[in-house]
C-alpha positions as CSV (number, residue, x, y, z in Angstrom):
1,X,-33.6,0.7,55.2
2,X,-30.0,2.1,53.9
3,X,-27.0,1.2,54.0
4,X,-23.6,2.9,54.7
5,X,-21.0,3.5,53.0
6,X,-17.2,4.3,53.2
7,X,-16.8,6.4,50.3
8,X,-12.1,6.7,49.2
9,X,-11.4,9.0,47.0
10,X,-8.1,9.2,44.9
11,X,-7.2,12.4,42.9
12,X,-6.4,11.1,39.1
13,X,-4.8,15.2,38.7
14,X,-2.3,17.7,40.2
15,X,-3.9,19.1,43.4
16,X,-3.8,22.8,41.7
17,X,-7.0,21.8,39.5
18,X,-8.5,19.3,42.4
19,X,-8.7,23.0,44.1
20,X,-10.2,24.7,41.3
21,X,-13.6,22.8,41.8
22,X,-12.7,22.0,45.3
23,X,-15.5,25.5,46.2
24,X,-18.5,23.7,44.3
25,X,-17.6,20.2,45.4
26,X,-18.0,21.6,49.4
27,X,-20.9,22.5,48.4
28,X,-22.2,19.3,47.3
29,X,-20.9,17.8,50.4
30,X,-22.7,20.7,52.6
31,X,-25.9,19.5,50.6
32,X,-25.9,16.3,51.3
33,X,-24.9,17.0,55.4
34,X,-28.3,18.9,55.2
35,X,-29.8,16.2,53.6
36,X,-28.8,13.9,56.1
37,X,-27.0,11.6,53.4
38,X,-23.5,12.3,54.2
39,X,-22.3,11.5,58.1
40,X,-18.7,12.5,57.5
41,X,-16.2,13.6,55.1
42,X,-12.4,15.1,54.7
43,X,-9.8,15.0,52.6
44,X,-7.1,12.3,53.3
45,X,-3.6,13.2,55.1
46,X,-1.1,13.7,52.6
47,X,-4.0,15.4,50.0
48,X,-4.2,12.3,47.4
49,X,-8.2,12.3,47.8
50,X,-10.9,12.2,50.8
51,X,-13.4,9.7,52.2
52,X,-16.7,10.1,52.9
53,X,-19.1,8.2,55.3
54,X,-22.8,8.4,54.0
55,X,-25.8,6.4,53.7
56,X,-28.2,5.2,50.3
57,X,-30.8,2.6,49.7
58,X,-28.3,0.5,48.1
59,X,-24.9,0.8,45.9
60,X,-26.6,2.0,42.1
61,X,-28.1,5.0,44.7
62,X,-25.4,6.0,46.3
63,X,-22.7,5.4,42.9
64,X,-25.5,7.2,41.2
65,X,-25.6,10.3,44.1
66,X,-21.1,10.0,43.9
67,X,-21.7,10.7,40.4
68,X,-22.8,14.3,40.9
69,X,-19.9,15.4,43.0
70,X,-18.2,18.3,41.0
71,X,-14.8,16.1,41.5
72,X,-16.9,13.3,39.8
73,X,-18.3,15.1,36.5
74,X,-14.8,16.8,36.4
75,X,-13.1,13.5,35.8
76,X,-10.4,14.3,38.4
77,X,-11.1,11.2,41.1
78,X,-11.8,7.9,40.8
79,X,-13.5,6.1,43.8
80,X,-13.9,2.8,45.6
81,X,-17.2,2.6,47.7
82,X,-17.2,-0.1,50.4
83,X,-20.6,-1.3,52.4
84,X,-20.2,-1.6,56.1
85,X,-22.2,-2.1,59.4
86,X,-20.6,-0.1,62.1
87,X,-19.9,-1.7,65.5
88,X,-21.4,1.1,67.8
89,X,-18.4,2.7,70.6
90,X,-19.7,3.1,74.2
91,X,-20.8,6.2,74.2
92,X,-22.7,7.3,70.8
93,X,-24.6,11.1,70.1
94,X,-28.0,10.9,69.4
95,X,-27.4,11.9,65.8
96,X,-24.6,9.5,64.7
97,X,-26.9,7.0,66.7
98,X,-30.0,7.8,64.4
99,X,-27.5,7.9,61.1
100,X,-26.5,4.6,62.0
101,X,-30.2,3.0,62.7
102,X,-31.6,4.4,59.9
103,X,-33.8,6.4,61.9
104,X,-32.0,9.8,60.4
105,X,-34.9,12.2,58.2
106,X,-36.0,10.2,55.2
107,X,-33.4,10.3,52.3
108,X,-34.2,12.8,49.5
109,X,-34.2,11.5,45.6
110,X,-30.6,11.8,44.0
111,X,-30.7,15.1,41.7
């Protein structure tokens, strides 16, 4: 069964060349939404790095699925990745629900 994460990002450069790969790296976080991997992300308010919700087998999958993030191979964040069990809210959608359970499409092999 996975786990989930909380995924907090900090920028290590000026945000000028965070934007410069910011195109490719939306598109490794569109990959992983398709995937089912990713539940959530953003960029943090003021822009000093993002968080990202997702779920892995275990914390060498998901450090090892973090590591291809353009951002990553750039060298321009360091992360800290935090396990969690959510407490489920009152009301929950059926997909979020099925994220959480573990009952999302099966996860596809870090590339």
């Amino acid at each position: 069964m996975a786990e989930l994460f909380v995924v907090i990002t900090e920028y290590t450069t000026e945000l000028a060349e965070v934007d410069a790969h910011r195109d490719d790296h939306i598109r490794w976080i569109h990959e992983h939404y398709d995937s089912g991997r990713i539940l959530v992300s953003g960029r943090r308010s003021p822009p000093h790095g993002g968080a990202i919700v997702m779920r892995a087998t275990d914390r060498a999958e998901a450090n090892a699925v973090l590591d291809t993030d353009p951002f990553a191979a750039a060298g321009i964040v360091e992360r800290r990745l935090y396990p969690f069990t959510p407490t489920r809210p009152a009301s929950l959608d059926s997909a979020v629900a099925a994220f959480i359970d573990g009952d999302a499409p099966p996860l596809e092999a870090p590339r």
